[in-house]
TORLONU-65497 format. One record per residue (C-alpha): residue number from 1; chain; y negated, x negated, z negated. Coordinates in nm, 4 decimals. Example, Ala and Ser with C-alpha at 12.3 -4.5 7.8 and 13.67 -1.06 7.14 Angstrom:
[rec 1, A, [0.4500, -1.2300, -0.7800]]
[rec 2, A, [0.1060, -1.3670, -0.7140]]
// end
This chain:
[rec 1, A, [-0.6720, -0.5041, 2.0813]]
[rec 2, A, [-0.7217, -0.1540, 2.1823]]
[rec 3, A, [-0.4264, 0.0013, 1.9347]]
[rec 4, A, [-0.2753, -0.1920, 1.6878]]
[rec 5, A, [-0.0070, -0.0641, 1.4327]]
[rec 6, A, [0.0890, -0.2795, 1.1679]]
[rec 7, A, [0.3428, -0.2273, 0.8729]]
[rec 8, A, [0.3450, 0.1188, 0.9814]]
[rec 9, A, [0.5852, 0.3017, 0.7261]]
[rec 10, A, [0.7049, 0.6785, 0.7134]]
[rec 11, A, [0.9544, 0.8892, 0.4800]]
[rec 12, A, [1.0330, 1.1864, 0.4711]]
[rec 13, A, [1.1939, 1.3915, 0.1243]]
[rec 14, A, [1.2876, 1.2547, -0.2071]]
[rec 15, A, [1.6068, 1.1765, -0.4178]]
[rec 16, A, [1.9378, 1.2528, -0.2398]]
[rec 17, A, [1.7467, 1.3783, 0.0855]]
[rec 18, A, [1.4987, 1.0906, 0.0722]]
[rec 19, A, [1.4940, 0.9518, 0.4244]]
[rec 20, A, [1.3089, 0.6766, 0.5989]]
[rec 21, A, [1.2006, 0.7516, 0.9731]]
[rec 22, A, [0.9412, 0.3898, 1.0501]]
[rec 23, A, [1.0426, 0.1119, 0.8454]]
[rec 24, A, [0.7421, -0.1393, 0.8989]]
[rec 25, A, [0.6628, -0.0760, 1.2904]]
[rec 26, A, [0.3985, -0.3517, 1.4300]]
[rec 27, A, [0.3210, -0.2838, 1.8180]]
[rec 28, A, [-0.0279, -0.3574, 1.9565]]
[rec 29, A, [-0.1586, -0.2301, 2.3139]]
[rec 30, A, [-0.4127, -0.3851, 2.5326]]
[rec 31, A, [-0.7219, -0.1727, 2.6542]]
[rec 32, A, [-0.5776, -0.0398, 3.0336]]
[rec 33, A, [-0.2063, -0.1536, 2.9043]]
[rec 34, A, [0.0594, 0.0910, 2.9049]]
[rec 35, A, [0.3463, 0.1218, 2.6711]]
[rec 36, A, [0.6580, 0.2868, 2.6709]]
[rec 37, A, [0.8017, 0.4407, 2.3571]]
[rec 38, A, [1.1804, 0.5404, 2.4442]]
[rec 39, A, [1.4569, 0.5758, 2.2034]]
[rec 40, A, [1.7483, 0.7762, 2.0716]]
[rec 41, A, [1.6761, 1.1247, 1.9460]]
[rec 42, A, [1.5949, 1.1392, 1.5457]]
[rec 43, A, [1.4500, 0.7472, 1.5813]]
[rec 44, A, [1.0711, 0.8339, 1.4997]]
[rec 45, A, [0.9067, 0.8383, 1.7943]]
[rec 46, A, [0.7172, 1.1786, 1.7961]]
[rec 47, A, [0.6883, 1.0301, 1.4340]]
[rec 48, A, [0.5224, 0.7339, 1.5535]]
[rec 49, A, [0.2744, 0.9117, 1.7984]]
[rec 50, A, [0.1830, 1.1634, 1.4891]]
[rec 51, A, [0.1070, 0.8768, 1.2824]]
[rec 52, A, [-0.0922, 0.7153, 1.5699]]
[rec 53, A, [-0.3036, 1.0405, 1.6114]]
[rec 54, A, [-0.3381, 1.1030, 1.2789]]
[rec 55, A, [-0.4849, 0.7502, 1.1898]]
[rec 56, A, [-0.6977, 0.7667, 1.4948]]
[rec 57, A, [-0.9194, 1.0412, 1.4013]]
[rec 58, A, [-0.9864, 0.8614, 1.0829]]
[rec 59, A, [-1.2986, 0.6687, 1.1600]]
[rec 60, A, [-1.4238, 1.0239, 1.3085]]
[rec 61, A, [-1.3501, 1.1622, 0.9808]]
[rec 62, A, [-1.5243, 0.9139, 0.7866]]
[rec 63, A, [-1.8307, 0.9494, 1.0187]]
[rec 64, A, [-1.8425, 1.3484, 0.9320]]
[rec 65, A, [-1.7947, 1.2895, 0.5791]]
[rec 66, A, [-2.0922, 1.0274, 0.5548]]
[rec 67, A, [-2.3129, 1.2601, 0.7570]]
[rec 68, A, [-2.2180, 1.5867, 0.5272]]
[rec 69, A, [-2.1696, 1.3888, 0.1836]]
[rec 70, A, [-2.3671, 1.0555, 0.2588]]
[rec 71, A, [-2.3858, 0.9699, -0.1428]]
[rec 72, A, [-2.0243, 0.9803, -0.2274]]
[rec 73, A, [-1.9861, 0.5743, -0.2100]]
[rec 74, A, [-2.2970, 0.5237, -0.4540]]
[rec 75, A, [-2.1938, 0.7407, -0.6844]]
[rec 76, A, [-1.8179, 0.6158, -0.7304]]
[rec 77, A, [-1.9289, 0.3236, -0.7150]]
[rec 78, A, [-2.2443, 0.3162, -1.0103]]
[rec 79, A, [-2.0386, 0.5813, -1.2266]]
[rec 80, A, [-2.2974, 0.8760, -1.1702]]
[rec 81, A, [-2.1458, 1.2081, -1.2394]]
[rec 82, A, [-2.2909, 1.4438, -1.0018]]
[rec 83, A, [-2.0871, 1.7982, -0.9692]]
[rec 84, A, [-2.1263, 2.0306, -0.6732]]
[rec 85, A, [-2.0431, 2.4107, -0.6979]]
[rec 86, A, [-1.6633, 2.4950, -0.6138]]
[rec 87, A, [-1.7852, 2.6802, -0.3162]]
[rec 88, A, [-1.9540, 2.3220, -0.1477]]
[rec 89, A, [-1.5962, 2.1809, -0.1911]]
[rec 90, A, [-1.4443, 2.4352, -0.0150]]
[rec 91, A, [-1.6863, 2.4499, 0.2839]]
[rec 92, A, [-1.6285, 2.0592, 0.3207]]
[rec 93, A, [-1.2176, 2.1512, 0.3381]]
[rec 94, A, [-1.2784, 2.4661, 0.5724]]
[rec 95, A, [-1.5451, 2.1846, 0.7879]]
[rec 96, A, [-1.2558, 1.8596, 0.8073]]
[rec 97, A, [-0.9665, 2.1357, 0.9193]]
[rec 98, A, [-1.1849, 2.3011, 1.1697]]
[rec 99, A, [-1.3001, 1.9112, 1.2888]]
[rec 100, A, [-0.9440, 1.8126, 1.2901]]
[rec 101, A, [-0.8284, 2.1067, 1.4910]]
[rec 102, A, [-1.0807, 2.0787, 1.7381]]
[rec 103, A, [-0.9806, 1.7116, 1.7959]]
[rec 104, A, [-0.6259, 1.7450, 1.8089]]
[rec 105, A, [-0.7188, 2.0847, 2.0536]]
[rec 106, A, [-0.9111, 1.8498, 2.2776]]
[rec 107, A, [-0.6910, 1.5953, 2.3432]]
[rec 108, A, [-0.3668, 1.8213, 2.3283]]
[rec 109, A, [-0.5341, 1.9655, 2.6223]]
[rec 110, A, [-0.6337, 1.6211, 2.8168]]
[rec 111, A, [-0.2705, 1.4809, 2.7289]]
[rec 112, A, [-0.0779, 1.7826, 2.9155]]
[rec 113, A, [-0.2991, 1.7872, 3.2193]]
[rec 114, A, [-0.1852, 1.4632, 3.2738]]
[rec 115, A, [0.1422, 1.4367, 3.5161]]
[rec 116, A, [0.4377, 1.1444, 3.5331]]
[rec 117, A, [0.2479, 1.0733, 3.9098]]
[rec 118, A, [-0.0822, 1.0016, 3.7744]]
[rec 119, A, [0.0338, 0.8080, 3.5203]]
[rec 120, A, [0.2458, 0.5813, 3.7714]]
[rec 121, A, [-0.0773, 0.5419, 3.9867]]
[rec 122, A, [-0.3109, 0.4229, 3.7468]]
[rec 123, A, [-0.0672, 0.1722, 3.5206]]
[rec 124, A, [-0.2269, -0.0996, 3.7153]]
// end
C-alpha cells in the first residue's frame, strides 16, 4: 500500500463540548490510485487530510531528529542522564517548526497548482 490509515481517531474539546470528528477511519490507497473523499459539511474530511499530512511528515521528522540528536534512543533506553543547555532545546523546537513549515509550504504550493483537468487526465 501506498497510504494506509488505520483506527484513525480524532476529538476535539473536553467535558460538555467534547466532540468526536473520526471515529476509527481505515481506508488504504494504491500507489497511482485515486480516492475520493466527499461528504457532508462538519463530517471530518479536511480533518482527515490534516491528520494524513500531519502523520506523513513523521518519518521526515524522525530522520531530522536522528541526524541532529542521534543518541536520544541509547540514552532512554540504558538510563544515562545526559542534560543539554535550555538554549539546545530551544534551537531543536525553532529547527522541527521551521522543517515543518517548509514541508507543509512545499506541498501547499504543488497541491494548488494542480487543476480538476489534470487530475481527470492522469487518474488512469
Amino acid at each position: 500500500m501506498y497510504l494506509e490509515v488505520k483506527n484513525l481517531k480524532k476529538s476535539y474539546g473536553k467535558d460538555q463540548s467534547y466532540i468526536q470528528v473520526l471515529k476509527g477511519v481505515n481506508t488504504s490507497v494504491a500507489k497511482g490510485q485515486m480516492c475520493v473523499i466527499q461528504g457532508t459539511g462538519g463530517s471530518g474530511k479536511s480533518t482527515l487530510l490534516n491528520c494524513i499530512g500531519g502523520l506523513a511528515a513523521i518519518p521526515l521528522a524522525k530522520f531530522i531528529i536522528d541526524l541532529i540528536y542521534p543518541t536520544f534512543v541509547a540514552n532512554v533506553a540504558c538510563c544515562m542522564s545526559i542534560s543539554y543547555d535550555w538554549y539546545i532545546y530551544d534551537a531543536l523546537y525553532c529547527t522541527m517548526m521551521l522543517v515543518y513549515l517548509l514541508i507543509n509550504k512545499l506541498l501547499m504550493r504543488k497541491i494548488s497548482k494542480i487543476t480538476p483537468a489534470q487530475v481527470l487526465k492522469n487518474r488512469e
